[in-house]
Steps between C-alpha positions, in 0.01 A plus 500: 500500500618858403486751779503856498597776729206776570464777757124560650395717748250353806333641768684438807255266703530245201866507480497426850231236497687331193816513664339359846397187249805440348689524908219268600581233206199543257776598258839447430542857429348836395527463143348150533188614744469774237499294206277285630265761615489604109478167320178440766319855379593409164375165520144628622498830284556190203186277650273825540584565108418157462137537688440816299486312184347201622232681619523709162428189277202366744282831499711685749489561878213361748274713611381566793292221531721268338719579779236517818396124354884400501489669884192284545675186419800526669330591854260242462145565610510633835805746372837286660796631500326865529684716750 
């Protein structure tokens, strides 16, 4: 894999927090918590792309009560899992 060498600028509270992950073993360094930070956003900015033309081809988004039935379904009938 080709790497590159870029500068960015961060708030200060994320620096810390990222750093705080790396010292606490969720990465083996910055550049690695960073880079995996990005591949995850671009993984999900790729699957909501994905969903937009899914939904494109079948006649677009649900509606409102497409997505109250969906709701529906997944509580069950005395509403579960409502909080």
């Amino acid at each position: 894999m080709t790497t590159m060498k870029v500068a960015v600028s961060l708030p200060r509270e994320t620096f810390e927090r990222a750093k705080r992950a790396v010292g606490r073993g969720r990465a083996a360094s910055l550049s690695a918590y960073v880079t995996a930070a990005l591949e995850q956003k671009a993984t999900f900015d790729e699957l909501g792309d994905l969903l937009d033309e899914m939904l494109a081809e079948t006649g677009g988004a649900m509606t409102v009560s497409e997505k109250k039935r969906i709701d529906r379904l997944i509580r069950g009938p005395k509403g579960r899992g409502k909080k």
